[in-house]
C-alpha positions as a printed NumPy array, in Angstrom:
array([[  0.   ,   0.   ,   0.   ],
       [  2.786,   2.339,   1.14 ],
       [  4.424,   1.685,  -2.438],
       [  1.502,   2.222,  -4.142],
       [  0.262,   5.386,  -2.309],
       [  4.321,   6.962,  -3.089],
       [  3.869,   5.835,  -7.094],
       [  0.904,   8.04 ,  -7.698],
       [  2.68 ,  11.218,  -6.728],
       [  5.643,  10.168,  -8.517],
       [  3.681,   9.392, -11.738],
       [  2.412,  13.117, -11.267],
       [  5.441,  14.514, -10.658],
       [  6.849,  12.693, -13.95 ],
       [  3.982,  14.201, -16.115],
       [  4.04 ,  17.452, -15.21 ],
       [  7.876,  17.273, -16.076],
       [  6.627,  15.633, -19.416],
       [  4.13 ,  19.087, -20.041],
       [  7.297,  21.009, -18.757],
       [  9.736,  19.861, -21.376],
       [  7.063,  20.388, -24.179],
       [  6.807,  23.484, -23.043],
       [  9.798,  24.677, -23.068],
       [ 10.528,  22.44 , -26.419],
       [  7.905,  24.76 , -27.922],
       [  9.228,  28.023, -26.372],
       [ 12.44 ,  27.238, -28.212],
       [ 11.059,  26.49 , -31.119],
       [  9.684,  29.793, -31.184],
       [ 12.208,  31.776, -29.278],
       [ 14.689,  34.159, -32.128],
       [ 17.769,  32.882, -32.664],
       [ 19.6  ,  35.589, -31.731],
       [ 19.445,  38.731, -29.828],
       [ 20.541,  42.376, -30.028],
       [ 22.421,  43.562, -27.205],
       [ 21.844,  47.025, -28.063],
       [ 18.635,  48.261, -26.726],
       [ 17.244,  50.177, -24.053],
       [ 19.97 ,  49.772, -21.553],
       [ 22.601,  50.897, -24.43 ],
       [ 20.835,  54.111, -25.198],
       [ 20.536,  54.902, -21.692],
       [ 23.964,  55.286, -20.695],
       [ 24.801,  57.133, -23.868],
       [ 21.799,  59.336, -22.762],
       [ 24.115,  59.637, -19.286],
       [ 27.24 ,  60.063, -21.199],
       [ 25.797,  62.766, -23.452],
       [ 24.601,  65.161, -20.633],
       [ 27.572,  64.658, -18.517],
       [ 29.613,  66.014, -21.48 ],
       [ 27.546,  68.968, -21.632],
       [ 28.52 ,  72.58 , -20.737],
       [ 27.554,  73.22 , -17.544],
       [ 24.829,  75.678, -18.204],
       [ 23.507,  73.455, -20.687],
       [ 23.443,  70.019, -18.21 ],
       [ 22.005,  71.389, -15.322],
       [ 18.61 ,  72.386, -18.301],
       [ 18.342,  68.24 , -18.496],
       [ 16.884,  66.25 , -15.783],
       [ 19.354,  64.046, -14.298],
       [ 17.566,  60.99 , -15.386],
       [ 17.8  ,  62.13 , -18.842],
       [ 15.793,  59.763, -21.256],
       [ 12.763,  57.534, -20.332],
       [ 11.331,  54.285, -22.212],
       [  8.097,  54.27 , -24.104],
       [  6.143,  50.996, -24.846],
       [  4.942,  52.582, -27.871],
       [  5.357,  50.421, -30.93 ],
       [  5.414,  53.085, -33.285],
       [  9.173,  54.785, -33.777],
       [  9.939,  57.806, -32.182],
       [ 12.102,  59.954, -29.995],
       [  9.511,  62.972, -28.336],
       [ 10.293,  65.694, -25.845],
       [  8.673,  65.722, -22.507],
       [  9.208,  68.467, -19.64 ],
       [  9.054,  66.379, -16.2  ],
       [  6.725,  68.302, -13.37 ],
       [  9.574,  68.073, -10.613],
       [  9.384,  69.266,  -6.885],
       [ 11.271,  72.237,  -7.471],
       [ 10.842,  73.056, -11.089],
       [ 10.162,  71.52 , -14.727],
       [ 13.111,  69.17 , -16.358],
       [ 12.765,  68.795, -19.659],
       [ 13.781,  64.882, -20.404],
       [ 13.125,  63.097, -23.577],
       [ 11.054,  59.78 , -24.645],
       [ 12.347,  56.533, -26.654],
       [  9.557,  54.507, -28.027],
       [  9.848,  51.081, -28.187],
       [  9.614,  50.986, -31.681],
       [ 12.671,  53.591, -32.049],
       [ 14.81 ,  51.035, -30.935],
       [ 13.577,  48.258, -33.264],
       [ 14.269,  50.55 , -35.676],
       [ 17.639,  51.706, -35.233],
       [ 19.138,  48.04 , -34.502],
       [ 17.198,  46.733, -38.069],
       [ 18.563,  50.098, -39.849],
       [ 22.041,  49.108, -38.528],
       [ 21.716,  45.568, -39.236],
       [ 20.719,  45.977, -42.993],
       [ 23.261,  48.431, -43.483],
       [ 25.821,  45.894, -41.965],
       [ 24.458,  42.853, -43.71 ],
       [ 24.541,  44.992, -46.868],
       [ 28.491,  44.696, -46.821],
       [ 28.618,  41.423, -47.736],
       [ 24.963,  41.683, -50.167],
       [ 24.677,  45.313, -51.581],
       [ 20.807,  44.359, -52.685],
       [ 19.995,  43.636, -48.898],
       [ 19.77 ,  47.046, -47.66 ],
       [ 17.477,  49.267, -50.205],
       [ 15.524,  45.603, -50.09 ],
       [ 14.937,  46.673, -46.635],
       [ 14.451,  50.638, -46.944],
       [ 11.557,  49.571, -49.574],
       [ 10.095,  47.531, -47.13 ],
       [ 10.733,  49.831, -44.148],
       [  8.589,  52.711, -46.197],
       [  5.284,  50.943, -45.668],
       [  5.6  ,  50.47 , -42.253],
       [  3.039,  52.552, -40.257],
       [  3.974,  52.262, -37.128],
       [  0.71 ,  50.768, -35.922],
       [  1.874,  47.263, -35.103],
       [  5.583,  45.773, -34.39 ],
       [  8.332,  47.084, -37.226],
       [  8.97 ,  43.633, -39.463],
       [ 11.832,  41.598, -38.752],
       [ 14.367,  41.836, -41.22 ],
       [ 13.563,  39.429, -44.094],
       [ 15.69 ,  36.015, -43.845],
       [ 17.432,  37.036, -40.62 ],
       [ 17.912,  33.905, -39.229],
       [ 20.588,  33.534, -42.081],
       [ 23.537,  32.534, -39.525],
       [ 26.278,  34.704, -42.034],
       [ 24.266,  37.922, -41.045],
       [ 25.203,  37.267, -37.223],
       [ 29.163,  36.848, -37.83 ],
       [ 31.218,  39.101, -35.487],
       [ 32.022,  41.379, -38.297],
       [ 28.597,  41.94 , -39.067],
       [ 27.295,  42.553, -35.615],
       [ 30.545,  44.351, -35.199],
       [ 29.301,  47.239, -37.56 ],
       [ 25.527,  46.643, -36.346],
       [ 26.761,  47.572, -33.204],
       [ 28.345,  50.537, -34.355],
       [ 25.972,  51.968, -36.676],
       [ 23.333,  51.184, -33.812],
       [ 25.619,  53.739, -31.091],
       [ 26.387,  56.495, -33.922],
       [ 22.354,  56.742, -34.873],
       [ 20.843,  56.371, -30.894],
       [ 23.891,  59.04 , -29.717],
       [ 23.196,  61.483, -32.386],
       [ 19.609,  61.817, -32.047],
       [ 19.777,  61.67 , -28.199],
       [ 22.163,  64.653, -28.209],
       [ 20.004,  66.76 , -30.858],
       [ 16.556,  66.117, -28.697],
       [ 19.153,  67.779, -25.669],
       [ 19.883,  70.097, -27.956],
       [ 16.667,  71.175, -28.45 ],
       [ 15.829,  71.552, -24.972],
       [ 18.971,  73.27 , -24.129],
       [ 18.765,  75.836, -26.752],
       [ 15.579,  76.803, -26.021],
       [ 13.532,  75.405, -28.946],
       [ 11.023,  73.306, -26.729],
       [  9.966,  76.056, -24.709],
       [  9.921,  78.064, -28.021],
       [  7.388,  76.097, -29.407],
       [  5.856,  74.388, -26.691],
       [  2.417,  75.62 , -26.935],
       [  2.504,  74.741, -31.169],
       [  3.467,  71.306, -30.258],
       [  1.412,  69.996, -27.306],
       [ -1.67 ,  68.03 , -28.38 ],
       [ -5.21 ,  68.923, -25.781],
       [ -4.245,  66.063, -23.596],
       [ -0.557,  67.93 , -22.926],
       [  0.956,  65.467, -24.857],
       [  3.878,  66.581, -27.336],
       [  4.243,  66.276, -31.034],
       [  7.086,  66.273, -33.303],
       [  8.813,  68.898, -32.858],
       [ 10.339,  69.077, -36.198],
       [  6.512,  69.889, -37.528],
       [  7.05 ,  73.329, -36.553],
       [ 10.635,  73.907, -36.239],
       [ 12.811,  76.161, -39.308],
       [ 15.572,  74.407, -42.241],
       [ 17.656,  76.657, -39.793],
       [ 16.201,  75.936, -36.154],
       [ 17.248,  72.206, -36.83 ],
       [ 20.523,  72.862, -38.311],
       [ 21.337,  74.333, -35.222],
       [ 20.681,  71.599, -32.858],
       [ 21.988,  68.949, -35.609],
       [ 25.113,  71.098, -34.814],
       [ 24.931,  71.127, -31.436],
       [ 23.878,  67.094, -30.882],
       [ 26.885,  66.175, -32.997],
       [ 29.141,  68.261, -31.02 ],
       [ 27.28 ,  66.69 , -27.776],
       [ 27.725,  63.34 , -29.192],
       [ 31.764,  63.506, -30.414],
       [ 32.223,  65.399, -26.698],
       [ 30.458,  61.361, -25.055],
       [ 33.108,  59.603, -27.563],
       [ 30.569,  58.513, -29.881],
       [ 31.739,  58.786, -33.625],
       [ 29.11 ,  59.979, -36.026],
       [ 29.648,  57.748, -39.354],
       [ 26.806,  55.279, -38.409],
       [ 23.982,  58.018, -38.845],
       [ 25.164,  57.865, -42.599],
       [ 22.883,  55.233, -42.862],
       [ 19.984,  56.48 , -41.082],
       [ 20.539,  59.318, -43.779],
       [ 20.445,  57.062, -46.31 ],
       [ 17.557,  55.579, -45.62 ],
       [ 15.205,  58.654, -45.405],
       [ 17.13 ,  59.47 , -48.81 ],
       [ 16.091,  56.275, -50.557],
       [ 12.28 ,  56.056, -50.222],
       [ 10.041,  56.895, -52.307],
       [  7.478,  57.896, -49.629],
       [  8.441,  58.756, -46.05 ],
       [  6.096,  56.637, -43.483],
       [  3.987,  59.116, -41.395],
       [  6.476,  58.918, -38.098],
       [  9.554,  60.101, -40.292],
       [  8.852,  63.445, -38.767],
       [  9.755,  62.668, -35.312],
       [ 13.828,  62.242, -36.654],
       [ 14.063,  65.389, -39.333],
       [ 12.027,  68.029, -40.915],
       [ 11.135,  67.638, -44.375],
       [ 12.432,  70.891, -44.974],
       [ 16.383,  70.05 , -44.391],
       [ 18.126,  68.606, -47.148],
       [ 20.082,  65.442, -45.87 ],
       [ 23.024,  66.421, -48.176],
       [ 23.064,  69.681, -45.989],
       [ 23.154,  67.411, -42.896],
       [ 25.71 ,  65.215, -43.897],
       [ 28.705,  68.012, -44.701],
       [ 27.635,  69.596, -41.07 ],
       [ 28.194,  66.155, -39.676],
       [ 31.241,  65.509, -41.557],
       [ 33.176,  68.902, -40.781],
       [ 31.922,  69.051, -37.023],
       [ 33.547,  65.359, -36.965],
       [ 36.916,  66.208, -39.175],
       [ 37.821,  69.335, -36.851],
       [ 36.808,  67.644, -33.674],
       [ 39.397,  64.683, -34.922],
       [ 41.976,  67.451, -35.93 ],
       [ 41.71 ,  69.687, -32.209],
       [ 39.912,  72.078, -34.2  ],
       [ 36.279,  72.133, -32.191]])
């Protein structure tokens, strides 16, 4: 009886190890491959780097928890102005979605060194996207050749020039007072804020382009990677509706790119 009473537990125990296995047999069948490790936590000590580069009259105009994470699907980097104790900090807001974006721009563009097709495959594909659901993952990325260490070498890269850059400008325009500028044109009637770059001048943005590459070079992040991000924009045919949140469509990118590029040469050179 004794035996017989300790088998019927055991028998239990043994299929609900059974279910346990199949689970987990099904969780890997499903699980990605591989993983980025630039995400969230990357961005957000560049974000830490960034400000504690800054001038000191222009760091102590960002709260000292500089960026905060948003769920949102849809890509985007937004400004905020946190209601502190004392006084308002303006911060800035990372969707979700901006981060899916930036590590599948940087992946393309790496994966395009070894199949030149790959990339404005991807851009075409990327122009559709509405931001309403999950960006796409990147068409045959389970391909085991686009996760070599050279490849994710120069995702990783491209991934720390694009997030640093448009960290810094967002600082930027908080520091040189563009937000509060505009802050009443860009707040929606729940107090929520728009793109900026809806409202902002060719020459408004220019300045805080300036300014974020500056900010980023000053944090030891080099600039080259954003030459994709460029490219991108550059390529499609039709810019998806959230475009907007990363540059007007009054700037020309070609504009852009020679700011970038001298800011970076004379930085290299002691010049700035």
């Amino acid at each position: 009886m004794i035996a017989k009473w300790i088998s019927r537990p055991l028998a239990f125990l043994f299929f609900i190890a059974a279910l346990a296995r199949t689970g987990l047999a099904a969780d890997a069948a499903t699980a990605p491959t591989h993983t980025y490790p630039s995400g969230w936590g990357t961005v957000s000590k560049m974000a830490f780097d960034i400000q504690g580069a800054l001038k000191p009259q222009y760091k102590e105009l960002i709260h000292e928890q500089p960026v905060s994470l948003d769920t949102d699907v849809k890509p985007f980097i937004k400004l905020e102005e946190y209601a502190d104790e004392k006084k308002p900090m303006p911060m800035i807001f990372i969707s979700v979605g901006f981060l899916d974006l930036i590590n599948n721009l940087a992946h393309a563009k790496a994966i395009g060194l070894k199949d030149k097709k790959y990339y404005q495959k991807y851009i075409d594909s990327l122009s559709t996207e509405t931001g309403v659901k999950e960006l796409a993952a990147l068409p045959d990325i389970d391909n085991e050749a686009y996760w070599s260490d050279d490849v994710m070498n120069e995702q990783l890269s491209n991934f720390n020039s694009v997030a640093g850059i448009f960290v810094s400008v967002n600082f930027a325009h908080h520091y040189l007072g563009q937000f509060k500028k505009h802050e009443k044109e860009i707040m929606d009637d729940k107090g929520n804020s728009t793109p900026i770059n809806k409202v902002l001048t060719a020459e408004e943005y220019e300045a805080a382009f300036a300014a974020g590459v500056h900010g980023a070079l000053d944090a030891g992040i080099l600039v080259e990677g954003l030459n994709a991000f460029f490219e991108a924009f550059e390529k499609m045919k039709t810019r998806p509706e959230w475009a907007i949140y990363f540059m007007p469509e009054t700037v020309k990118v070609a504009k852009l790119k020679k700011i970038m590029a001298k800011i970076q040469y004379d930085f290299l050179h002691g010049k700035g």
